[in-house]
C-alpha positions as CSV (number, residue, x, y, z in Angstrom):
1,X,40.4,32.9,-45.7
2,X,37.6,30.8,-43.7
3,X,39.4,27.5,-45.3
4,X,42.7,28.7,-43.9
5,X,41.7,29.8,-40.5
6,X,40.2,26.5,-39.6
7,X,42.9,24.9,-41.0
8,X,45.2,26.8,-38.7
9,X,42.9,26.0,-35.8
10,X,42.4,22.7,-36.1
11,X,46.3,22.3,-36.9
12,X,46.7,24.1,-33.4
13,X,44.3,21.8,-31.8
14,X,46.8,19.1,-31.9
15,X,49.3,20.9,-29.4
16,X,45.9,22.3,-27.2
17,X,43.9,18.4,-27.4
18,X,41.4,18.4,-24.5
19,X,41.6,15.0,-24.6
20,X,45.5,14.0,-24.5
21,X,47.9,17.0,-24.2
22,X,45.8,19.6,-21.7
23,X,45.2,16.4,-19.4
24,X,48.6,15.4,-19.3
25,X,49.9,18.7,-18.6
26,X,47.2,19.2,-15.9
27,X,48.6,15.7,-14.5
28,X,52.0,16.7,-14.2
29,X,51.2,19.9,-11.9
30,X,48.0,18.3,-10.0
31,X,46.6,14.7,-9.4
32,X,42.7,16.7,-9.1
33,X,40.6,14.9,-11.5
34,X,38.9,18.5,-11.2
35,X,41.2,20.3,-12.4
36,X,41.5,17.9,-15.0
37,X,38.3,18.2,-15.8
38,X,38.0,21.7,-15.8
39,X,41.3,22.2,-17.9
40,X,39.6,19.9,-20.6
41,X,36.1,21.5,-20.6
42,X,37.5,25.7,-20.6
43,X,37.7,25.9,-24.7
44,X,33.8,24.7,-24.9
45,X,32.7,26.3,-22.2
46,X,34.5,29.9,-23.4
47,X,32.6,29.1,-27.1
48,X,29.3,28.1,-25.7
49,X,28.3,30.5,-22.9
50,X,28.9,34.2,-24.0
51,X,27.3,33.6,-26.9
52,X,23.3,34.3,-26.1
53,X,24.6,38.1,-24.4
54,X,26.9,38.9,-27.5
55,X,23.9,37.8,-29.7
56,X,21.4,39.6,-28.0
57,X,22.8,42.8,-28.4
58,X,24.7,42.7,-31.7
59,X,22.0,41.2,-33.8
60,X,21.0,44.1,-35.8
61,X,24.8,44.8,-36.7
62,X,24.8,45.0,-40.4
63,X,28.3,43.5,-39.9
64,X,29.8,41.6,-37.7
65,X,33.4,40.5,-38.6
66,X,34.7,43.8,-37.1
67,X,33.7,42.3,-33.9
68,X,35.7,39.0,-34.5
69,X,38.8,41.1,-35.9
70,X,39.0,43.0,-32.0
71,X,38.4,40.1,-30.1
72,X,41.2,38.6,-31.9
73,X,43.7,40.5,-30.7
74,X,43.1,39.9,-27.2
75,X,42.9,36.2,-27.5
76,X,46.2,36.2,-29.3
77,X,47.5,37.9,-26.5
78,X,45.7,35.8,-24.2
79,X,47.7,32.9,-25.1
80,X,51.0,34.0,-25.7
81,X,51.2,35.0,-22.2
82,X,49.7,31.4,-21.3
83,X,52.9,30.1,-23.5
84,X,55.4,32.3,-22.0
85,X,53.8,31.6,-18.4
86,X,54.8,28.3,-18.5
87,X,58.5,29.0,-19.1
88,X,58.8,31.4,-16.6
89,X,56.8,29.4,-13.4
90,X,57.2,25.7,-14.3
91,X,59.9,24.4,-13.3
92,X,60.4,26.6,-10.1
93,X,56.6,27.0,-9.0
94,X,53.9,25.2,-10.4
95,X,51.5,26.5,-8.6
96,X,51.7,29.6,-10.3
97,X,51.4,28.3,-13.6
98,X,48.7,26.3,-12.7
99,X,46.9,29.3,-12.4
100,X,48.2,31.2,-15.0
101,X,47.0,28.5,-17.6
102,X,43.6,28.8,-16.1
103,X,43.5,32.5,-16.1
104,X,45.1,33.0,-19.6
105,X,43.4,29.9,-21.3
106,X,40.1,31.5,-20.1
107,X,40.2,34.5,-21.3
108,X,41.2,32.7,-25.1
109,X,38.3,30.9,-24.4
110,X,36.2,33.2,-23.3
111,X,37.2,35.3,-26.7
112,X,36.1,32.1,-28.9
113,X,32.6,32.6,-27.4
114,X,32.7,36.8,-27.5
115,X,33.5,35.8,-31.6
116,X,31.6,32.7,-31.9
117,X,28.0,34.4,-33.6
118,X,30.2,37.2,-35.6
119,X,32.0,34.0,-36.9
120,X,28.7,31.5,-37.7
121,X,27.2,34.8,-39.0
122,X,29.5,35.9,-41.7
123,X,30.1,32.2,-42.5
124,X,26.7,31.6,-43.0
125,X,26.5,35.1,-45.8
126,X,29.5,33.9,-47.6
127,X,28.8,30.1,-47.8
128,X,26.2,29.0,-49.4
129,X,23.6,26.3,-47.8
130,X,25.0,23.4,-50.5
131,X,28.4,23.8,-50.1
132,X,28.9,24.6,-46.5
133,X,29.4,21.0,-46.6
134,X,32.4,21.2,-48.2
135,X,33.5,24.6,-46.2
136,X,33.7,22.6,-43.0
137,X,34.6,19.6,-45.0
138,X,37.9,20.9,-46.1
139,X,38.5,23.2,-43.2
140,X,38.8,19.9,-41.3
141,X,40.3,17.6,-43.6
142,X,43.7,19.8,-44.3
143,X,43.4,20.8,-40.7
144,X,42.8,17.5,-39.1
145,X,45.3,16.1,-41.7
146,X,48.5,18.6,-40.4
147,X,46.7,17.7,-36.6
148,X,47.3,14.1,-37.2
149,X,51.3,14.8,-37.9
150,X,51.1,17.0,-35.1
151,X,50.5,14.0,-33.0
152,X,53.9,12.5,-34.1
153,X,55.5,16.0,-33.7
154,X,53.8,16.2,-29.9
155,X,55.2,12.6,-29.4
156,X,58.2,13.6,-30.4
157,X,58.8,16.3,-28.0
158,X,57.2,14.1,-25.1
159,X,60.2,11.8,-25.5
160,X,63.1,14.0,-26.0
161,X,62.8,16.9,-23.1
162,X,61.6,17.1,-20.1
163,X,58.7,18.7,-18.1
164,X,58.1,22.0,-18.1
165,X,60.2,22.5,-21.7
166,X,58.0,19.9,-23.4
167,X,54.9,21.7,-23.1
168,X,56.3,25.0,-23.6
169,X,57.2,24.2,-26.8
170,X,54.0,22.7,-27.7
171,X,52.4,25.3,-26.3
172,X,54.7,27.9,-28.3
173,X,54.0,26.1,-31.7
174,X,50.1,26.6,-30.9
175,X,50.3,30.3,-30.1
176,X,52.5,30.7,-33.4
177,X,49.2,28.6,-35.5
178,X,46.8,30.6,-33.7
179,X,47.8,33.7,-34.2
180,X,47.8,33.3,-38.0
181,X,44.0,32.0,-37.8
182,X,43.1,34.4,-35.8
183,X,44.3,37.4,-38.3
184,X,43.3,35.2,-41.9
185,X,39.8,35.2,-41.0
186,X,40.1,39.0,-40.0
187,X,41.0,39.3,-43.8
188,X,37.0,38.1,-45.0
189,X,35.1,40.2,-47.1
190,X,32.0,40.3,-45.3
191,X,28.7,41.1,-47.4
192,X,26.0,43.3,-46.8
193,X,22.8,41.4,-45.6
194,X,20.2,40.7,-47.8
195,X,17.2,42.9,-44.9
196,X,17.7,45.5,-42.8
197,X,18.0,44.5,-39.3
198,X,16.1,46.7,-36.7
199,X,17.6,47.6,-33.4
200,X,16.4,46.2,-30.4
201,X,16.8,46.4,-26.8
202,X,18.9,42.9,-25.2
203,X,15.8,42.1,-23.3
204,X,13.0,41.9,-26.5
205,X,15.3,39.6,-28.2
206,X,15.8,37.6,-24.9
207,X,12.1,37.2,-25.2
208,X,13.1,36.4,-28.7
209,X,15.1,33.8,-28.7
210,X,12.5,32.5,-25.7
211,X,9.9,32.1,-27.9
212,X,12.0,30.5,-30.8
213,X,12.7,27.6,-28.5
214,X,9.2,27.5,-27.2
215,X,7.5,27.3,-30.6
216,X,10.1,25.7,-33.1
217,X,9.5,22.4,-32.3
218,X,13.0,21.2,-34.5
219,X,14.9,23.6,-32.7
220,X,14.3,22.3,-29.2
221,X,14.8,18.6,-30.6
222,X,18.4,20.0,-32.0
223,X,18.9,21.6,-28.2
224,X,18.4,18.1,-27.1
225,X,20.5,16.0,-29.4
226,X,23.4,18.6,-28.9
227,X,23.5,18.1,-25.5
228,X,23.2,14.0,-25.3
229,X,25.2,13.5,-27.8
230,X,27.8,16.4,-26.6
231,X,27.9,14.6,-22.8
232,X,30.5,12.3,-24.3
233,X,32.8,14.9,-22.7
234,X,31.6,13.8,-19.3
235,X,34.9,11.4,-19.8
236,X,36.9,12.9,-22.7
237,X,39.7,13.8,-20.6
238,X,40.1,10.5,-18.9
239,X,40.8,8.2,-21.3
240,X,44.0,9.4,-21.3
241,X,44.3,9.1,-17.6
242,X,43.0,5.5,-17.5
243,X,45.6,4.2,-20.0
244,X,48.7,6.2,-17.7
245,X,47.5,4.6,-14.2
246,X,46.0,1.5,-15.8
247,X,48.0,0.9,-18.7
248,X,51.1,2.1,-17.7
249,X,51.7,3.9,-21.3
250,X,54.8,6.2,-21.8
251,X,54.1,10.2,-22.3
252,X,55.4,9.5,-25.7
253,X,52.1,7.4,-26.4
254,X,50.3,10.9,-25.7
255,X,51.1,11.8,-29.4
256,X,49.7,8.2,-30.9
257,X,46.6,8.6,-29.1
258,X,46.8,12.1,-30.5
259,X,47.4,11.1,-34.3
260,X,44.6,8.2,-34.2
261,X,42.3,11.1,-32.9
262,X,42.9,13.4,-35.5
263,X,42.9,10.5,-38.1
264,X,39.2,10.1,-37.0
265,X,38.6,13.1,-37.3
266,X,40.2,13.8,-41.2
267,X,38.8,10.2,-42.3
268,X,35.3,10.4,-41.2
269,X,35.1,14.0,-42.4
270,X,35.7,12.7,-46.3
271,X,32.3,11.0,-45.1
272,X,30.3,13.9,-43.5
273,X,31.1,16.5,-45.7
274,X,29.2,14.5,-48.8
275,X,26.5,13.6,-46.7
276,X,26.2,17.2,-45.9
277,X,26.3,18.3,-49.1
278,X,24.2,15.4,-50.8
279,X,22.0,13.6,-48.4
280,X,21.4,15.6,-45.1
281,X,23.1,16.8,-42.0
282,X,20.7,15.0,-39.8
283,X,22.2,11.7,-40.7
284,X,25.8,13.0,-40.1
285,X,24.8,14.1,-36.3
286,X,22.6,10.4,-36.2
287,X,26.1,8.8,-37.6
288,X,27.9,11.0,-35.0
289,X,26.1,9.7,-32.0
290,X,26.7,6.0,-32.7
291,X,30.3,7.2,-33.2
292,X,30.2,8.6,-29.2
293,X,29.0,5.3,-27.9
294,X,32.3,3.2,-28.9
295,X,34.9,5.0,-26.8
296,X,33.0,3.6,-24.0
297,X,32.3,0.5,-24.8
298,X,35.9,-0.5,-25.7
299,X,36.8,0.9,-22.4
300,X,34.2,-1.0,-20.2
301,X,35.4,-4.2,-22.6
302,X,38.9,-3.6,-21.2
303,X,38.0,-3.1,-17.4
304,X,36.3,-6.5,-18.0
305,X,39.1,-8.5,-19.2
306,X,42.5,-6.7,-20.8
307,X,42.7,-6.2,-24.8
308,X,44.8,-5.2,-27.3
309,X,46.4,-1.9,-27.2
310,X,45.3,-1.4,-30.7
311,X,41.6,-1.5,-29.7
312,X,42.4,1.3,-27.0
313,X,43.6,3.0,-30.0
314,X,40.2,3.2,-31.7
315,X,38.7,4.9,-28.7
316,X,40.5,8.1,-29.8
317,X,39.5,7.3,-33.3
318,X,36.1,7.7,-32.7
319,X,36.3,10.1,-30.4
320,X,37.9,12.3,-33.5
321,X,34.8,11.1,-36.0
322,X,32.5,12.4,-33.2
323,X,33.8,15.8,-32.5
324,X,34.3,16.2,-36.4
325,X,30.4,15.0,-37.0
326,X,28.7,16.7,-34.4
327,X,30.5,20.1,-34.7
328,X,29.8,20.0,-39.0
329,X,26.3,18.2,-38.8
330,X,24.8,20.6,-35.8
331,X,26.3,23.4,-36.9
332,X,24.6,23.0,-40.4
333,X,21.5,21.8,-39.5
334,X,21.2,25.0,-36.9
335,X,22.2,27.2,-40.3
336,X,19.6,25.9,-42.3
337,X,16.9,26.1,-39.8
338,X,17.2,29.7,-38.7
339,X,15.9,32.6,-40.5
340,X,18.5,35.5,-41.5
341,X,16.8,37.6,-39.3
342,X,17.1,36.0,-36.4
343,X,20.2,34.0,-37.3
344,X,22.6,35.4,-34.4
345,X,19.7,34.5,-31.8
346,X,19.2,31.2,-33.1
347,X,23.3,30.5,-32.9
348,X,23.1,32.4,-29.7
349,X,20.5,30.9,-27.8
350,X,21.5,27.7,-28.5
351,X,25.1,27.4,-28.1
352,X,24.4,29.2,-24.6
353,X,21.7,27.1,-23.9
354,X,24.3,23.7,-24.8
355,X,27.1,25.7,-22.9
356,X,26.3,23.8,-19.3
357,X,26.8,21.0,-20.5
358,X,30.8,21.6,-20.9
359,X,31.0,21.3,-17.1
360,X,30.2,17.3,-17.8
361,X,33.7,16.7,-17.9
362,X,33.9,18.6,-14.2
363,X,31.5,16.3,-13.1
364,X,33.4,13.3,-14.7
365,X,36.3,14.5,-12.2
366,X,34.6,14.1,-9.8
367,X,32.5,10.9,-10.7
368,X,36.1,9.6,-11.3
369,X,37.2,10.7,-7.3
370,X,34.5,9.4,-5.6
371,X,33.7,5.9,-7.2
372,X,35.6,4.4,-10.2
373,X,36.0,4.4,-14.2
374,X,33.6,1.4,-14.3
375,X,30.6,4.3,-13.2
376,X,32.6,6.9,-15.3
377,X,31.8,5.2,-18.5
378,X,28.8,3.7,-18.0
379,X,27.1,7.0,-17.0
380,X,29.1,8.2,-20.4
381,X,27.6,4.8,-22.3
382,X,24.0,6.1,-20.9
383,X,24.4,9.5,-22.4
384,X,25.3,8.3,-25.6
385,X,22.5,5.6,-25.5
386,X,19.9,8.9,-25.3
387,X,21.8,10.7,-27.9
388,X,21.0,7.8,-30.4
389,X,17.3,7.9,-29.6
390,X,17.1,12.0,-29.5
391,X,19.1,11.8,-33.4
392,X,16.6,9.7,-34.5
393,X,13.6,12.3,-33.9
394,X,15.4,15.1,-35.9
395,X,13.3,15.6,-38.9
396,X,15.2,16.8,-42.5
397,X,15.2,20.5,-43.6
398,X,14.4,21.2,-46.9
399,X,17.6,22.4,-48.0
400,X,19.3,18.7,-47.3
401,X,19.6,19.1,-43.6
């Protein structure tokens, strides 16, 4: 059931991209770089922030997929109405739907987060440490896989109707994925933990999960890696952007840049999920960060002087084999370094404490307004620069991470 919900997800991802299809809809109801932005940062900022307050007072549930199974149905509902939003205001008032996508596609967002621990919790019961390799592995290789063809499907539908019926039917073929990985992982069998779990009040494990980052000196050096290596999202959205105003690409070549993502994303995987399993998952998050430092460059090479459109290509290629390294080697790495105990904290604490660093792609908006893609991507080149040197201080966990 795990296998099939992140196939389902990552499958809907294609028709939600943060990188292609959300910017591109954004574009076509407001030339903000802001709104841009913000469109593109909403799903990571809705997983990352809630997650410290739902972990501080659910940690001593015995179970937790009950939790997951209610918030569920409200981000189910949450996007449908998104979906159905955008047939009912686009065409005669964008403004509306404008802000009914935001309103609707936070509160899904804002539901990943409210589910997020439950989620990493029972995953990390069910799965053992060896093979959640292999867990994540396959979840994004069939996933990423059907998210590549969904690229060609996306193009597809760019080139043969118009704005707003375009993106409401890519918006009603995600709703349809979603909602069945949504419900499949509802369907886990969830064990009983191994130790009792005493109840405590939100503000002792505050104090908690304080003193975890103060004194765990491999947990603050993963806080730190997550967020250099995450700011690559400072210009995920604008990539996109660049090649429609610079480039002059049809909406069609939305869906290639799309596919080559995803294809990063399935292909690299093969690669992180035995190195997971075998070697260690800080060398997939050290691999990862090197990954985040191309997009940029190949950009930067082709403000200098123009290149092939097949190199521009590759940025979204990478961009896939980061988002697919970083999300399977942190995640693991965090797994294998918290104690059961404590594990909701540790996921808690620091996917809140990471959650700021969404807003980059706000910023990146604005960057973009006030000076030019030349500063964009070089501040982004920086911040990949530090998340090389910050991987390579992670030290290995015992248990191959």
């Amino acid at each position: 059931m795990g296998v099939i919900n992140g196939i389902l997800f990552n499958f809907a991802w294609a028709f939600t991209s943060g990188s292609t299809v959300l910017p591109w809809f954004i574009s076509k109801l407001s030339s903000s770089g802001i709104l841009i932005g913000l469109a593109s940062t909403l799903e990571s900022f809705g997983w990352f922030i809630p997650q410290l307050p739902v972990a501080m007072v659910t940690s001593h549930h015995h179970k937790h997929l009950p939790l997951y199974t209610k918030v569920a149905y409200l981000r189910a509902l949450a996007f449908c109405l998104l979906t159905l939003s955008v047939f009912v205001f686009g065409a005669k008032n964008p403004g509306w739907l404008l802000l009914f996508f935001f309103v609707f596609y936070s509160i899904y967002s804002l539901g990943g987060g409210l589910s997020g621990v439950a989620f990493t919790d029972v995953v990390a019961k069910t799965i053992p440490a060896n093979k959640r390799g292999s867990f994540f592995g396959m979840r994004m290789f069939f996933g990423g896989s059907l998210a590549a063809l969904g690229g060609l499907i996306v193009k597809k539908i760019l080139d043969t109707h118009d704005f707003p019926v375009n993106s409401g039917i890519i918006f009603t073929i995600a709703s349809v994925l979603i909602l069945f990985a949504l419900f499949s992982f509802s369907y886990v069998k969830e064990p009983e933990p191994v130790l009792s779990k005493e109840k405590r009040h939100w503000k002792e494990n505050f104090r908690k999960g304080v003193t975890i980052f103060k004194e765990n000196r491999r947990f603050r050096k993963l806080f730190w890696v997550r967020v250099f290596v995450g700011s690559f999202v400072l210009g995920y959205p604008f990539y996109v952007i660049f090649a429609r105003k610079v480039l002059g690409i049809s909406p069609g070549t939305v869906g290639v840049f799309l596919t080559c993502e995803m294809s990063g994303y399935v292909l690299s995987n093969l690669l992180w999920g035995y190195l997971s399993n075998n070697v260690s998952n800080r060398l997939v998050i050290l691999l990862s960060s090197f990954c985040s430092a191309v997009p940029p460059i190949i950009l930067l090479a082709n403000i200098l002087t123009p290149l092939p459109m097949v190199l521009f290509y590759f940025i979204f290629f990478f961009l896939g084999c980061t988002n697919s390294g970083l999300g399977l080697g942190a995640t693991n790495y965090l797994l294998g370094l918290a104690t059961e105990e404590d594990r909701p904290l540790y996921i808690g604490f620091l996917h809140t404490l990471v959650g700021p660093t969404v807003f980059l792609s706000v910023i990146g908006g604005v960057i973009l307004q006030l000076s030019s893609f030349t500063v964009l991507y070089s501040l982004v080149l920086l911040t990949a620069s530090l998340g090389i040197y910050s991987s390579l201080s992670l030290s290995r966990l015992k248990t191959k991470s």
